[in-house]
C-alpha angles and dihedrals in degrees: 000000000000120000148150111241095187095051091047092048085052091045095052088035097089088040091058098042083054088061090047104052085035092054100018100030093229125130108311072221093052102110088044097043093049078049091053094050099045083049097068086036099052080037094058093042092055113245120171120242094273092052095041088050093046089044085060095041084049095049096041097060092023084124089036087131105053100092083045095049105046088049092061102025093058115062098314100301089315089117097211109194092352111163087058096046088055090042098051081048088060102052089057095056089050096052093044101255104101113175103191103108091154099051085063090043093055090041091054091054088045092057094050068075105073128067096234113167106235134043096283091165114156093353086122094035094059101032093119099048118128122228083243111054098258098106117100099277101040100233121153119228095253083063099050116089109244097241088054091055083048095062091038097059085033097054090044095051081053100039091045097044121014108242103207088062114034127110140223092268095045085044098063090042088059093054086052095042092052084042090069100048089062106127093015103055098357130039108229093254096064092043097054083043091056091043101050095038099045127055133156090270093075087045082066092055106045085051090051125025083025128222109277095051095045088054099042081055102055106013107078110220126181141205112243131190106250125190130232095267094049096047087040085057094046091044089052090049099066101030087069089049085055117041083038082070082075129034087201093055103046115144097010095113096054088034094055084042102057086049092054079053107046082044098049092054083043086058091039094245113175118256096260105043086050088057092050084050093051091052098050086051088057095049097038094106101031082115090074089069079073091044108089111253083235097064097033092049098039112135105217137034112322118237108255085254085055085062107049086051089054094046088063097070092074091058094050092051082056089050105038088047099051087059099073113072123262111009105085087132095061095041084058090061101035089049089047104056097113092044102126118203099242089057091251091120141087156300097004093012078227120184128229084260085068103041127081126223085264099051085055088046101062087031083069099041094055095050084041088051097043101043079050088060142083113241131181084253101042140022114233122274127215130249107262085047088049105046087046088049083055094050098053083054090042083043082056087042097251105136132006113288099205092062087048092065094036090058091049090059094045088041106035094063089057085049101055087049 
């Protein structure tokens, strides 16, 4: 499957920054604006395109694993007093003592995941560490890979300071501040880099031109052919970013993907076309990291107003996933996976005259996946509950009755092993 890594990692940047100011309280620009930095410096010291794309990737999931890694960390995914154990966190990052070792574990197995171009090994593990050995892992900085030193110097100037804000004077006082933490936080090398690379002149830009479009302007970025596993992998990466989000929702995305698969070969779609399917089953809920964890995880009946946010996640998938070359077919299914047939369903309260045979596929699978699994509001129902419960919608014209049946006959047999 062809696709542009870079341009995928810039259109879900802006999804995954959301989940971090909603559950850590830092810059809803922080991942971009860590990505912005590493770039000038990667850029000073002289890195080629690949490195310089894989620098930006790096730096914008460098914290890919905290909403992972709170949810099991903390009671088993029941978030007691969560709001202060995230804040405390913070505070430590922001002092320089983080004590979250295994956040940056997890994050390092999350990126084996995805299909980078250079060696990028322990770049995320040891992203905290401190020039002189007091970080979490207690490496020194002549053990650290330089990319991971970048992100780290990057991540604290935004952490510290809020990039997005700050002006010309504060600015100054940053680069002094971070001046003074050479040897302790920085080895010298990074600081005059930083330094050197990074003035208050590409502050201006990134408040006003912003960060993804600067980047898509002067950091050359492909589209490479990338096999099953590889896309599989890609796919599995950010479907635990998003169903971790909720701890009512987890596995959804991959289960909902591995449907669309097991559907697609059902239908003989082409190999290709079975993997973009796939794809668009794994994203198709990437929109609910803008939708806030009290409304997605709320026990009983939403407000009505519950509800309209909530049916906003469907148009952001749409959006966030146009954004990336090349796959506007899959953005249109993934986008349109709440469509109903009669026209009474979001985003475009389109009509079965406007939705190809694929929009009401993954339309069915998700309803299938989400009736077999257990919710805050609902235990799971079996297939045969479940398929009766979707005829009665396909009988409304809800949904498409044909696929219905077609999934009984993929889906029963699993059920009767």
């Amino acid at each position: 499957m062809k696709l542009n890594l870079t341009d995928t990692l810039y259109a879900l940047s802006f999804a995954l920054d959301t989940v971090q100011y909603e559950m850590g309280g830092i810059s809803n620009h922080h991942g971009k604006n860590v990505a912005y930095v590493s770039y000038f410096m990667g850029k000073y010291l002289n890195y080629d395109n690949d490195m310089l794309n894989d620098l930006v990737g790096l730096a914008i999931l460098h914290d890919n694993a905290f909403t992972e890694y709170v949810r099991e960390e903390y009671n088993n995914g029941e978030l007691l007093n969560y709001d202060e154990l995230v804040k405390t966190e913070v505070d430590k990052l922001r002092n320089g003592f983080l004590t979250l070792p295994r956040h940056n574990v997890v994050g390092e197995e999350n990126i084996r995941l995805i299909p980078f171009r250079t060696n990028v090994k322990n770049v995320i593990l040891y992203h905290h560490e401190n020039a002189d050995g007091s970080g979490p892992l207690k490496k020194k900085d002549y053990e650290v890979p330089e990319m991971a030193q970048i992100i780290h110097i990057a991540d604290m100037m935004d952490v510290l300071f809020d990039l997005k804000n700050i002006n010309e004077s504060e600015f100054k006082l940053a680069i002094e501040k971070i001046k003074k933490l050479e040897g302790k936080l920085f080895s010298k090398k990074m600081v005059d880099t930083l330094v050197n690379s990074f003035t208050y002149n590409e502050i201006k830009i990134l408040q006003t031109e912003g960060v993804i479009p600067y980047l898509k302007r002067n950091l050359k970025s492909d589209i490479r052919d990338y096999d099953e596993k590889e896309i599989k992998n890609l796919c599995l990466f950010f479907a635990k970013i998003i169903d971790y989000k909720s701890s009512t929702t987890k596995n959804h995305s991959l289960g909902v993907a591995d449907k669309c698969m097991k559907m697609a070969k059902f239908y003989g779609f082409s190999d290709d076309k079975a993997l973009r399917f796939y794809f668009a089953g794994a994203f198709h809920d990437i929109g609910k990291l803008i939708i806030n964890n009290d409304i997605l995880e709320k026990p009983g009946k939403l407000t009505t107003a519950e509800f309209e946010n909530i049916k906003n996640h469907a148009k952001a998938t749409e959006r966030i996933l146009s954004q990336i070359e090349g796959i506007e077919d899959i953005a249109r299914w993934a986008g349109r996976h709440h469509e109903k047939l009669d026209g009474s369903g979001y985003n475009q309260s389109l009509s079965a005259k406007d939705l190809s045979f694929e929009d009401r596929l993954l339309a069915c699978i998700d309803i299938y996946q989400a009736l077999t699994e257990k919710r805050s509001y609902k235990d799971k129902f079996i297939h045969d509950d479940s398929i009766n419960i979707m005829m009665d919608m396909a009988n409304d014209n809800k949904i498409d009755i044909n696929i219905v049946k077609d999934i009984t006959k993929c889906f029963g047999k699993e059920e009767e092993k």
